[in-house]
Structures are given as structure tokens and as C-alpha cells.
C-alpha positions in Angstrom: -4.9 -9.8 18.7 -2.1 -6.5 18.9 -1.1 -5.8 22.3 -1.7 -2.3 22.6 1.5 -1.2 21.8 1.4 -2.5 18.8 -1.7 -0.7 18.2 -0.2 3.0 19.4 2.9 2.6 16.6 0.4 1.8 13.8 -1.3 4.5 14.7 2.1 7.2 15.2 2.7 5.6 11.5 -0.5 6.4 10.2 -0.3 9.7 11.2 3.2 10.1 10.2 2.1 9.0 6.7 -0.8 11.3 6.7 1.0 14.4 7.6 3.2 14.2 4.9 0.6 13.4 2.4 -1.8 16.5 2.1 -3.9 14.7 -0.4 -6.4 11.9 0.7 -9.3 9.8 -0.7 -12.1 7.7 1.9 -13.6 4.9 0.3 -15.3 2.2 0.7 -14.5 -1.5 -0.3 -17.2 -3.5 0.6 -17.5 -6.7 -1.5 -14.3 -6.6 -3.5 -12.5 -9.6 -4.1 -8.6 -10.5 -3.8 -8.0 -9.9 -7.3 -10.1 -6.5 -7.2 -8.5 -4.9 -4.6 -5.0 -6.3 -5.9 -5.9 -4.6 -9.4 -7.0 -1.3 -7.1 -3.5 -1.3 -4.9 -1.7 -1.4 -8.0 -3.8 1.4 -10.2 -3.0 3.4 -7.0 0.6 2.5 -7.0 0.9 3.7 -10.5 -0.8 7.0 -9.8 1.7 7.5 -7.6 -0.5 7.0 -4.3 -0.3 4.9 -1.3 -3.2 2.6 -0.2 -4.2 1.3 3.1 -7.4 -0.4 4.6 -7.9 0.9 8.0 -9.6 0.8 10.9 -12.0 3.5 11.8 -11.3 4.0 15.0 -7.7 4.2 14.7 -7.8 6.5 11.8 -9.9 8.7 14.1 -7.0 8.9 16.3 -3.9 8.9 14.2 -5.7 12.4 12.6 -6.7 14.1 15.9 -5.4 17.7 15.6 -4.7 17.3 11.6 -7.2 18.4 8.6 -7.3 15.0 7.7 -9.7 14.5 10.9 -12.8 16.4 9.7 -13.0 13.9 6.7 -12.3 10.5 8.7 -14.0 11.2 11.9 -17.5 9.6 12.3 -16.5 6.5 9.9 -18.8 3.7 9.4 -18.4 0.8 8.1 -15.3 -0.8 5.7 -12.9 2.2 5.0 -9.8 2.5 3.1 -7.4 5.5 2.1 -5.8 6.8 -0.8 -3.2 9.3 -0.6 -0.5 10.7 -2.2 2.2 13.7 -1.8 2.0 14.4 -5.5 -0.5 14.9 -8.1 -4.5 14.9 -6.7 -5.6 14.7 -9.9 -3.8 12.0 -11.4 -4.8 9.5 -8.1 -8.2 11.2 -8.6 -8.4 9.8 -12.1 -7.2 6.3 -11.0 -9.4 6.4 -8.3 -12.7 7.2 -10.1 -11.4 5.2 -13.5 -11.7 2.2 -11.2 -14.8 2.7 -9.4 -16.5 2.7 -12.9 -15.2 -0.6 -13.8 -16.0 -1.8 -10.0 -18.9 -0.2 -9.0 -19.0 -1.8 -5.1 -16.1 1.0 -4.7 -17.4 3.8 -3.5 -15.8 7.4 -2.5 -17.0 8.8 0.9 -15.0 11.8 1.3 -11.4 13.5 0.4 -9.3 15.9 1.2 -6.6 18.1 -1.4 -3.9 20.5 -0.7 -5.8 21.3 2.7 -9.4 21.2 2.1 -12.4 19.1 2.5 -14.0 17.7 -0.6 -17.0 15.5 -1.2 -17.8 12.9 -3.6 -18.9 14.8 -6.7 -15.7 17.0 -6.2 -13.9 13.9 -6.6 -15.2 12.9 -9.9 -14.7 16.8 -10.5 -11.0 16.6 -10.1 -11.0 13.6 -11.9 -11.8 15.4 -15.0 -9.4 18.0 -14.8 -6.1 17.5 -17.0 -3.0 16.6 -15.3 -0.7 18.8 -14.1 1.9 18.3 -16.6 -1.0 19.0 -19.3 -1.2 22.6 -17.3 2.1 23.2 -17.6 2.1 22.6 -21.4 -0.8 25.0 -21.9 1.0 27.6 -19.7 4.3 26.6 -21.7 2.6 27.5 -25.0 0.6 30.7 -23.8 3.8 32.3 -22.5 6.0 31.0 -25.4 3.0 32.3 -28.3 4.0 35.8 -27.9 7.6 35.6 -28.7 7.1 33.1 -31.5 4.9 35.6 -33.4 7.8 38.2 -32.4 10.5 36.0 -34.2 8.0 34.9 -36.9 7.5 38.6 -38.0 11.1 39.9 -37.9 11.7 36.8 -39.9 9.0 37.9 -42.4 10.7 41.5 -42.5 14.1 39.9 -43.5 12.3 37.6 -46.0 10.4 40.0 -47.7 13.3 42.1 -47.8 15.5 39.5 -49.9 12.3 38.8 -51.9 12.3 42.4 -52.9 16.2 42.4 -53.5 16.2 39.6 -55.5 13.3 41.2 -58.0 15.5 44.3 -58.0 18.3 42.3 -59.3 16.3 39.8 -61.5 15.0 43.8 -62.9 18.3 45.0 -63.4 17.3 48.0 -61.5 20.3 47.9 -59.1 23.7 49.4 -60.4 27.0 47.5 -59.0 
């Protein structure tokens, strides 16, 4: 059993972790096995996301005064978190990519950039492409506009040496 001192620095590093992660997932575990939830820590791992099984009532204190609070508090039964600092979406796709294969995970809650989600928000966000997906859309609708630019003063300069070369083919230039 922690002595209770113990118990206050898990919970000062709980809340440290959570306040620097403004992205979080509740879920519950219930009847996973070893070799589950060993596959689960590492699909969160390479979403870039942290894991932990916790303990409800010390989650409900290590997010007292935080936004994470409103999604942990009234907890029951086997919860666990994922969160990250980076990319919601791409932990949200993890998350939800696993669930289907293991069905006794379940989401309860989340929270992204802020705000309180629920469960089919989750599988929302989950859909959504990846942030660096956005960025190569964005990418290619700024970059559209100046490639038809360059494309068309090259077509000016091509048909120009198009109608050049006729006239000289023609003869119809004197040197």
C-alpha cells in the first residue's frame, strides 16, 4: 500500500502531465488482456500519445481547477487516459483504430485543444485527415494560383516562338 506521500507526488505528476497536454482521451479497459493492452500502449506510443491507467479518485484530484476536470470527474469503474501535446487527430485515429479490433475498449469522454467532447466526437475526429494532410491541401490551394500565373506567361513566350519560327519556316521575315 503508498503511504500517502507517495500518493500526493503521483498525483502533482499527473497533473503536471495533464497540464501540458491539452488533448485527452477517457476510456475504459475492462477485460483486456496483457498482450491487448501492451499492443494499445504501443499504438499510442506511435501516435505520439502518452497512456496511463489511473485511478479515479486521484485523477479527480490531480484535475481540480483544470479543464481536464469536467471530463474525469464522476468516474466509474476501470479508467485509463490518452493524451498527447501534439496531433488530436492522429491519437484519435489510433485510438478508435484499436477499439474496432478490441471491442471491450470503450471511449467515455475526451477533451481537445480546450473543450469537452463526447464519444461520437471521438470517432468524428478520428475521420478527419491529419494535420499534415491539411497543410498539403492549404499548400496546394495557395500555390494553384501562381502556377496558373507562370503556366500562362509561359504559354505567351511559347506561342510567341511558335509563331516566330512559322515566320521563318515562311520566309516572311527579312534579315
Amino acid at each position: 500500500m503508498k503511504k500517502k506521500a507517495d500518493k500526493r507526488q503521483d498525483v502533482e505528476a499527473l497533473r503536471k502531465e495533464l497540464q501540458d497536454s491539452p488533448n485527452l482521451f477517457v476510456a475504459g479497459f475492462e477485460k483486456l488482456t496483457v498482450q491487448q493492452d501492451f499492443e494499445l500502449r504501443k499504438t499510442v506510443r506511435n501516435a505520439g500519445g502518452r497512456y496511463r491507467v489511473v485511478k479515479n479518485t486521484l485523477v479527480d484530484k490531480a484535475t481540480e481547477g483544470t479543464p481536464a476536470h469536467l471530463v474525469v470527474s464522476g468516474l466509474k469503474g476501470m479508467s485509463s487516459l490518452a493524451y498527447t501535446s501534439g496531433d488530436p487527430v492522429a491519437l484519435a485515429k489510433a485510438l478508435t483504430g484499436y477499439a474496432r479490433a478490441n471491442p471491450t475498449f470503450t471511449f467515455k469522454a475526451g477533451l481537445v485543444e480546450g473543450r469537452v467532447i463526447d464519444v461520437k466526437s471521438v470517432h468524428d475526429l478520428a475521420t478527419m485527415p491529419s494535420k499534415e494532410e491539411i497543410f498539403a491541401r492549404l499548400l496546394y490551394v495557395i500555390n494553384a494560383p501562381a502556377q496558373r500565373l507562370a503556366a500562362a506567361i509561359g504559354g505567351v513566350a511559347r506561342n510567341l516562338a511558335v509563331v516566330v519560327d512559322q515566320g521563318v519556316k515562311e520566309n516572311r521575315f527579312q534579315q
